[in-house]
TORNULUM-446096 format. One line per field, with one value per atom (N, C-alpha, C): residue number from 1; atom name; x negated, y negated, z. Coordinates in pm, whole numbers. Last residue first. Layout:
pos: NUM,...
site: CA,...
c1: X,...
c2: Y,...
c3: Z,...
end
This chain:
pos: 135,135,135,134,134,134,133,133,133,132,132,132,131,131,131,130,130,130,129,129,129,128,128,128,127,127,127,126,126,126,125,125,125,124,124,124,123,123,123,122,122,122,121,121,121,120,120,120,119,119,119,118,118,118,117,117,117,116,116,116,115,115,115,114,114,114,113,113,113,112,112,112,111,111,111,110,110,110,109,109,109,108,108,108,107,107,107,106,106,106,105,105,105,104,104,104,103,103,103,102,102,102,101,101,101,100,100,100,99,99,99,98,98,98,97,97,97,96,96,96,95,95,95,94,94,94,93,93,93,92,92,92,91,91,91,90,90,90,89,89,89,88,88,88,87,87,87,86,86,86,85,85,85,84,84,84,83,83,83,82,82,82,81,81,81,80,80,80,79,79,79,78,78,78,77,77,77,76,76,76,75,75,75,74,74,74,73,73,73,72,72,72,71,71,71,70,70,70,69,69,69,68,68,68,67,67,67,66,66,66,65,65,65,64,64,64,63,63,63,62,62,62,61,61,61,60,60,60,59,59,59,58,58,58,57,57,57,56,56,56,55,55,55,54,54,54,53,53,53,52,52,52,51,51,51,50,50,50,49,49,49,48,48,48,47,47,47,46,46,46,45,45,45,44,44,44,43,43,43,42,42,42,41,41,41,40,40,40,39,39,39,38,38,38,37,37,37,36,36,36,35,35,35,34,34,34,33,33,33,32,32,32,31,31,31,30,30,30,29,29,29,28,28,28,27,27,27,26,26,26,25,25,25,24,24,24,23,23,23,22,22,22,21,21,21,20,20,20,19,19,19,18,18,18,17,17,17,16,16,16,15,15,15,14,14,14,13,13,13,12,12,12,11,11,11,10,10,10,9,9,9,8,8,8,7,7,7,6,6,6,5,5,5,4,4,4,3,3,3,2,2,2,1,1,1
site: N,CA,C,N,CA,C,N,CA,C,N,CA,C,N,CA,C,N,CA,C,N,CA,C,N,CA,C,N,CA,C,N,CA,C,N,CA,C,N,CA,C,N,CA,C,N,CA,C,N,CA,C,N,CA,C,N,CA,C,N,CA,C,N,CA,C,N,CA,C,N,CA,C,N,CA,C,N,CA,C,N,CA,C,N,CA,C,N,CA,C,N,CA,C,N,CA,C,N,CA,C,N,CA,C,N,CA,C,N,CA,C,N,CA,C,N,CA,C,N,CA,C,N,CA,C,N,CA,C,N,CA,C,N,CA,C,N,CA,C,N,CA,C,N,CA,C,N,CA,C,N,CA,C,N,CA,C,N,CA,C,N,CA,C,N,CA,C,N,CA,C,N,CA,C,N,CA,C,N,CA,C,N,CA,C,N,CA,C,N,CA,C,N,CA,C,N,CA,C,N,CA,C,N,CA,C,N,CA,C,N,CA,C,N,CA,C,N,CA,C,N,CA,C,N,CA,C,N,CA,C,N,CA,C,N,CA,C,N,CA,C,N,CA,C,N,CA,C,N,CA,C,N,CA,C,N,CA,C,N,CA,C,N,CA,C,N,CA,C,N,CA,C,N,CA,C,N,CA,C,N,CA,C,N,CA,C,N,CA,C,N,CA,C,N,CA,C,N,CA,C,N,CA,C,N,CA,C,N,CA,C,N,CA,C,N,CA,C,N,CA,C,N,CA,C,N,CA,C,N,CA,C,N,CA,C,N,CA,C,N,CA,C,N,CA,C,N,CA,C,N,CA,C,N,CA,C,N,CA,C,N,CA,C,N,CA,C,N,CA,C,N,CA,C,N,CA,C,N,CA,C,N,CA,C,N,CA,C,N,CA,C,N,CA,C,N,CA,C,N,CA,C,N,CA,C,N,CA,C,N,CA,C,N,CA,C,N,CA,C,N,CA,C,N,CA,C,N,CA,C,N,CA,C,N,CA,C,N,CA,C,N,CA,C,N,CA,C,N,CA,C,N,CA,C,N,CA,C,N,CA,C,N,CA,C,N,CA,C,N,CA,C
c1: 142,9,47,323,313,196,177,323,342,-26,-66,74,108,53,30,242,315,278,4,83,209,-28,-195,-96,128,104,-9,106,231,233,-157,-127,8,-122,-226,-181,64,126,26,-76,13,110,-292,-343,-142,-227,-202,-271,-254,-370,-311,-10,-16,-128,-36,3,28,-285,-338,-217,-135,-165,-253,64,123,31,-128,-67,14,-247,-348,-265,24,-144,-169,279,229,132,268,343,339,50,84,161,223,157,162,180,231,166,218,108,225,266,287,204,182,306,317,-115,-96,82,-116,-54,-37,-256,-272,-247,-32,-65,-182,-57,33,33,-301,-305,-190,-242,-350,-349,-71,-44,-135,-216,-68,-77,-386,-431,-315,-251,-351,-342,-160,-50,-92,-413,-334,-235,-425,-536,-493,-196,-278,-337,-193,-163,-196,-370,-254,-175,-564,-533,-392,-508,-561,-520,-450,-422,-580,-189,-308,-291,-120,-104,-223,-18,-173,-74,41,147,-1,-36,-58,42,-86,17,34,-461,-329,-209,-708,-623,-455,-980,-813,-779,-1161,-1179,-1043,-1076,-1102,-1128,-1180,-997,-1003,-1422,-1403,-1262,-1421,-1503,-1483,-1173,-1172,-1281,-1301,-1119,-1184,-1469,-1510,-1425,-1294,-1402,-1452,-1218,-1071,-1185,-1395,-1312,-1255,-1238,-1298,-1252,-1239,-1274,-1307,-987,-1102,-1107,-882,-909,-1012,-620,-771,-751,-403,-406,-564,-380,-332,-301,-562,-542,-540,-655,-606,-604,-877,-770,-655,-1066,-1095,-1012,-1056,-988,-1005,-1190,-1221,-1099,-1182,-1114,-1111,-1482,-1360,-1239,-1581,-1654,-1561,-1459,-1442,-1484,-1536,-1447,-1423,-1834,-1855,-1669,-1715,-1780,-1761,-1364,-1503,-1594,-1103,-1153,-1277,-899,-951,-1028,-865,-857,-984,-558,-689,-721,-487,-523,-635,-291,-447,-421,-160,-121,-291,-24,-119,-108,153,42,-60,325,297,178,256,339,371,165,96,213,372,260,158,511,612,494,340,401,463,299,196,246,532,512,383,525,538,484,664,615,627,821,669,555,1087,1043,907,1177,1040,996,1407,1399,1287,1341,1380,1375,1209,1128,1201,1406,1301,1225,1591,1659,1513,1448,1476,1542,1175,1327,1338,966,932,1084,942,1035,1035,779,927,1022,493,587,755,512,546,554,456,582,579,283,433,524,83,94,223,51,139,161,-19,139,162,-254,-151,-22,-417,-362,-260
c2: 1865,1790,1883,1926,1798,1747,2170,2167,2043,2093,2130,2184,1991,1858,1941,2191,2101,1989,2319,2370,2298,2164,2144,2232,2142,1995,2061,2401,2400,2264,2428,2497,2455,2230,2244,2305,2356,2286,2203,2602,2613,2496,2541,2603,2595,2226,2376,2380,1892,2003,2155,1833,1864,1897,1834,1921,1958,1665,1824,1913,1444,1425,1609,1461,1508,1504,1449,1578,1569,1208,1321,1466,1011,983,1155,946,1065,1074,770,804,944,548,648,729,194,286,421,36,120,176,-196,-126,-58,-388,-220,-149,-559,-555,-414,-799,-652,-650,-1055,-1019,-941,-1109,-1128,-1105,-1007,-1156,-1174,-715,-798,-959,-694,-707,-744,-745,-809,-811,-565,-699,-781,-315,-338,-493,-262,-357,-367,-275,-391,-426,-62,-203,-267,103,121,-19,69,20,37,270,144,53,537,426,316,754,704,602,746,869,805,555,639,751,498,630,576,354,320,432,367,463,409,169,244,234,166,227,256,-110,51,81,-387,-319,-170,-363,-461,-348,-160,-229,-298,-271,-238,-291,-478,-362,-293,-654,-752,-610,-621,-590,-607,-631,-596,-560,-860,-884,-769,-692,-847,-916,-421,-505,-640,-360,-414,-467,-243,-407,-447,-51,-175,-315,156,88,-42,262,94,94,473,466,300,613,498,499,794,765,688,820,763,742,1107,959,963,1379,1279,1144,1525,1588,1427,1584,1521,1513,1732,1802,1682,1614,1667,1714,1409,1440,1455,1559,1504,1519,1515,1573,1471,1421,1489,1566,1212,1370,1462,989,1042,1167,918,935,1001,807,914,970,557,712,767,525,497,627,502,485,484,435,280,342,517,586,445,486,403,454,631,667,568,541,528,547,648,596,619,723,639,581,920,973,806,1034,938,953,1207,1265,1160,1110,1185,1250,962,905,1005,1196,1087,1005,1331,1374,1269,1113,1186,1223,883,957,1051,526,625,768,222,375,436,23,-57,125,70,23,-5,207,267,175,135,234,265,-34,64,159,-242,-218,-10,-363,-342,-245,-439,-354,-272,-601,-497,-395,-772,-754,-618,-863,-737,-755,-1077,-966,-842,-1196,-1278,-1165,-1176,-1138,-1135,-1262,-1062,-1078,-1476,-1475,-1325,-1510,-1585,-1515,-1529,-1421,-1394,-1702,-1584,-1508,-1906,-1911,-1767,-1769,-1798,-1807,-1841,-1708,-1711
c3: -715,-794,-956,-534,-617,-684,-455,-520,-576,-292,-428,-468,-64,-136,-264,67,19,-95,126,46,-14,344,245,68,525,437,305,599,522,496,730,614,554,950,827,713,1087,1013,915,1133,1074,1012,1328,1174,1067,1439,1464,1305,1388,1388,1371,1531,1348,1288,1778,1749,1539,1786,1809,1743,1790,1726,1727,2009,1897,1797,2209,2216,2078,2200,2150,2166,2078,2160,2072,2103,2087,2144,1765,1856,1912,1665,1660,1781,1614,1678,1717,1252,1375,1474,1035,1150,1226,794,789,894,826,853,854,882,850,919,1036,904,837,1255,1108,1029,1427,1458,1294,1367,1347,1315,1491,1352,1258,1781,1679,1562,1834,1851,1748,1734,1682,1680,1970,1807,1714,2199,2190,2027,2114,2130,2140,2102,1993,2011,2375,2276,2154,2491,2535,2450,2352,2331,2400,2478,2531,2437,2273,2401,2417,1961,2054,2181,1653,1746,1825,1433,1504,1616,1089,1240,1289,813,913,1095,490,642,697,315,311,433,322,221,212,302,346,239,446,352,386,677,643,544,730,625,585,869,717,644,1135,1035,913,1202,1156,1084,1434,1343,1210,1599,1550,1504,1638,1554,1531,1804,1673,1622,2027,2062,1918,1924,1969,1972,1649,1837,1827,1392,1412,1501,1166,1266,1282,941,929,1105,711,833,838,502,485,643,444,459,503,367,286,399,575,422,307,860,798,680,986,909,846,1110,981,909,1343,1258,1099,1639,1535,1437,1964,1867,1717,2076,2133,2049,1960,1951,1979,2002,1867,1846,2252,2212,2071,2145,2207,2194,1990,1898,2004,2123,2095,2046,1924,2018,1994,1676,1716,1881,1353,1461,1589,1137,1221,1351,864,990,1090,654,693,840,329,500,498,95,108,206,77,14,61,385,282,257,629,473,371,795,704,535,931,885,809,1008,912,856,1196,1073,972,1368,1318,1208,1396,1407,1380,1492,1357,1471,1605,1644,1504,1617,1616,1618,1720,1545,1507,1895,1816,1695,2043,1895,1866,2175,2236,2115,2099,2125,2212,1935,1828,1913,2115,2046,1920,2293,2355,2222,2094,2126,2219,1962,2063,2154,1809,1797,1835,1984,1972,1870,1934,2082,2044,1712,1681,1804,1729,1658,1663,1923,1992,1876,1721,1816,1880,1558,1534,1654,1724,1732,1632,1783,1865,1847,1562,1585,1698
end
């Protein structure tokens, strides 16, 4: 794992790392029909703001200390938002899952203020009205 590791250090470029290329949005990550929400803090953490309103992507809970007996559950080939408070632990598991080969990882951009803000009742309601227009 090392030398992958050297190889996603090695495109942590100033031009990759000033743009966001390693960042998704809350919104831009929910509005694909097959994104996964990796929500990577701890249960007691998890009591705090639950994500029930998430509509159209699979949330999966796996703290940062299980990642590396558990990645093998992530699907490969999907768009997964990694969210915690700050990010911190989200670039932890970016690095990591990068370094195995998940390509489609991001880190949710934002932490817990953008992620509350696509909670509002109102932008609930205008994904939940968007999704039964394409069905």
């Amino acid at each position: 794992m090392e030398d992958a590791v050297d190889q996603v250090l090695q495109r942590m470029t100033l031009d990759f790392v000033g743009q966001s290329r390693h960042k998704i949005s809350p919104a831009a990550l929910f509005a694909t029909d097959d994104a996964v929400l990796l929500d990577i803090r701890t249960e007691p953490e998890q009591l705090t703001l639950p994500l029930g309103f998430v509509y159209h992507a699979q949330v999966i809970h796996l703290p940062l200390d299980q990642l590396p007996s558990r990645f093998s559950e992530l699907p490969q080939g999907r768009p997964i938002g990694i969210f915690c408070p700050h990010g911190v632990r989200a670039a932890m598991s970016y690095l990591y899952l990068q370094a195995k080969g998940y390509e489609q990882v991001f880190v949710l951009d934002g932490g817990y203020e953008a992620l509350a803000e696509e909670a509002r009742p109102g932008n609930v309601l205008k994904r939940c009205s968007q999704s039964s227009q394409q069905v």
